[in-house]
Structures are given as structure tokens and as C-alpha cells.
DRENDO-1510 file (C-alpha; in Angstrom, 1 decimal, always signed):
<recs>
REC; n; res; u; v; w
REC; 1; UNK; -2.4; +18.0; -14.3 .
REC; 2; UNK; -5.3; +18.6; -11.8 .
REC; 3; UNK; -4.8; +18.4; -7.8 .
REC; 4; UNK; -6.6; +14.8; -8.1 .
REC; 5; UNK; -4.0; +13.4; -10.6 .
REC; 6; UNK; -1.1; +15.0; -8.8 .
REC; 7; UNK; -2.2; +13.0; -5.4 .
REC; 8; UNK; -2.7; +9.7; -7.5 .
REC; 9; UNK; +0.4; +9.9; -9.1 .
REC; 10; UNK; +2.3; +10.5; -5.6 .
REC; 11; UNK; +0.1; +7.9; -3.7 .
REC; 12; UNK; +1.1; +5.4; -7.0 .
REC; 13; UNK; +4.6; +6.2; -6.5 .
REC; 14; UNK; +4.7; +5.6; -2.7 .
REC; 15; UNK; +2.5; +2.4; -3.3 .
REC; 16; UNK; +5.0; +1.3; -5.6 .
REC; 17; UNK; +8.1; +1.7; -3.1 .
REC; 18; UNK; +5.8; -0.1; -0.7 .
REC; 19; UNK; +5.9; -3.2; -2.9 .
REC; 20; UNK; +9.8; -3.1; -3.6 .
REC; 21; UNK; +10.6; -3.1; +0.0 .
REC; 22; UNK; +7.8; -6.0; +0.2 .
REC; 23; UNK; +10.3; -7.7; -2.1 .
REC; 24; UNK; +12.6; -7.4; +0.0 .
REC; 25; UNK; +11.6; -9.0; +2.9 .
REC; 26; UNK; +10.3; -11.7; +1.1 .
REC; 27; UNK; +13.9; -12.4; -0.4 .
REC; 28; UNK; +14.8; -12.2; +3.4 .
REC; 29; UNK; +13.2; -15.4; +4.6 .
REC; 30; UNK; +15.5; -17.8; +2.9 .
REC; 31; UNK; +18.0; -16.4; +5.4 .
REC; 32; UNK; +15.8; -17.2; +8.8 .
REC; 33; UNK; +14.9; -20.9; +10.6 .
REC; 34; UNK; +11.4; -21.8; +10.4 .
REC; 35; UNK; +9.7; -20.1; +13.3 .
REC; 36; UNK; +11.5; -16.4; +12.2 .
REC; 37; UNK; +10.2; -17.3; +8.8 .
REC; 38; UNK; +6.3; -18.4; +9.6 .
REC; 39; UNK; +6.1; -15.2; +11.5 .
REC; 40; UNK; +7.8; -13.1; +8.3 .
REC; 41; UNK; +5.2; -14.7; +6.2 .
REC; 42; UNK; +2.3; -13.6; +8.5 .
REC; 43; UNK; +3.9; -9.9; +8.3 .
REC; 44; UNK; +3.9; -10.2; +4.5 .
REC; 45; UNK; +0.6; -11.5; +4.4 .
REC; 46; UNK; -0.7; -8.7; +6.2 .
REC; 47; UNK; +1.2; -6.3; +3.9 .
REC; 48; UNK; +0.0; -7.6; +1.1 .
REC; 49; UNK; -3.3; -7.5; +1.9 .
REC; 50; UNK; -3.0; -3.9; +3.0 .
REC; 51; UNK; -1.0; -3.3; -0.4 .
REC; 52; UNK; -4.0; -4.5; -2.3 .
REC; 53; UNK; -6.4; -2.4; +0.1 .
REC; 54; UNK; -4.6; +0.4; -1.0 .
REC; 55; UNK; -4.5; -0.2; -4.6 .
REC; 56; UNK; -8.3; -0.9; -4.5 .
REC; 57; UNK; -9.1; +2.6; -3.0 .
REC; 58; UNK; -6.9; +4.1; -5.7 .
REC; 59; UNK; -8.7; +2.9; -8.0 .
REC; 60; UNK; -11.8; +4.3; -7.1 .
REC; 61; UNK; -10.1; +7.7; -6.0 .
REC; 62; UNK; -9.4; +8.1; -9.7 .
REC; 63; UNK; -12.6; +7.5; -10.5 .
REC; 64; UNK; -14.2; +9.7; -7.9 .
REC; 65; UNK; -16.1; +13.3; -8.7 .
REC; 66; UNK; -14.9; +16.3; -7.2 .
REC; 67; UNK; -17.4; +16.4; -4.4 .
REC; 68; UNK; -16.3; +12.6; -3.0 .
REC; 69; UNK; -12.4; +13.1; -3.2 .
REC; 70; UNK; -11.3; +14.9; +0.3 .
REC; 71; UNK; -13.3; +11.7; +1.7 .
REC; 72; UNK; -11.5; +9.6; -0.4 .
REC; 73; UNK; -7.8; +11.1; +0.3 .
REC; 74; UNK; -8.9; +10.0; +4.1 .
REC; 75; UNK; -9.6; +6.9; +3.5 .
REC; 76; UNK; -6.4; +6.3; +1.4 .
REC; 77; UNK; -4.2; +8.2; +3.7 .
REC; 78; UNK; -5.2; +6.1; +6.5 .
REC; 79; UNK; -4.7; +2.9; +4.6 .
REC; 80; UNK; -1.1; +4.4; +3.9 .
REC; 81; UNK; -0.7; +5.1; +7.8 .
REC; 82; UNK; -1.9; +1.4; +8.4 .
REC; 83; UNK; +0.9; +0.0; +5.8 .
REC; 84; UNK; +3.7; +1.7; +7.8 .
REC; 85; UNK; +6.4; -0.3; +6.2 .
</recs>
């Protein structure tokens, strides 16, 4: 396995964790009143769309030549900062 597979395999696990605990706070809004909930489901839309941000730039990391990839391991790391969860 070469060092480009290695980091999309470790950003694909971490990605992956960040979904589960996305899971969980969605299971969590059932146990709030309205206003908590409308203002979980603005958190978890912005997850989400920072999930599939994420997953997008994976995509084309492992795609990329060997020449584009340290700019690509920015970009994604940064998205990865951004999803904080």
C-alpha cells in the first residue's frame, strides 16, 4: 500500500466515525422540545453537508496524480478541521 492509499484509508475511517456520531445526535432529538430540536437539525444539517464535502474531496484525492496530492491532503485536512465533531 502506497502513502496515498494509507491516508485514504485513515481519512475513510475517520469519515466514517464522523457519520456514526452523526447518528447519534440525530437519535438525540426525539429527547429535546422543539426549539432544542430545530437548532440540533441546523447543526446536523451543517454536518452533513460538511460530511458530504468531505467525501467529495476523497473521492478525487484518490483519483489525484502524484504531483496534485499534498494540495489535496490540504484541502481535505481542512474540511476535517471544519467538521470538528
Amino acid at each position: 500500500m502506497n502513502e496515498q492509499e494509507i491516508y485514504l484509508k485513515e481519512k475513510q475511517t475517520q469519515l466514517h466515525k464522523y457519520e456514526l456520531k452523526l447518528l447519534e445526535l440525530k437519535n438525540l432529538t426525539s429527547e429535546f422540545d422543539a426549539d432544542a430540536n430545530r437548532k440540533l437539525y441546523k447543526q446536523i444539517d451543517s454536518l452533513e453537508l460538511k460530511l458530504k464535502e468531505a467525501k467529495t474531496k476523497l473521492e478525487s484525492f484518490a483519483k489525484a496524480r502524484k504531483e496534485e496530492i499534498e494540495a489535496y491532503k490540504k484541502a481535505i485536512d481542512e474540511t476535517f478541521i471544519a467538521i470538528n465533531i
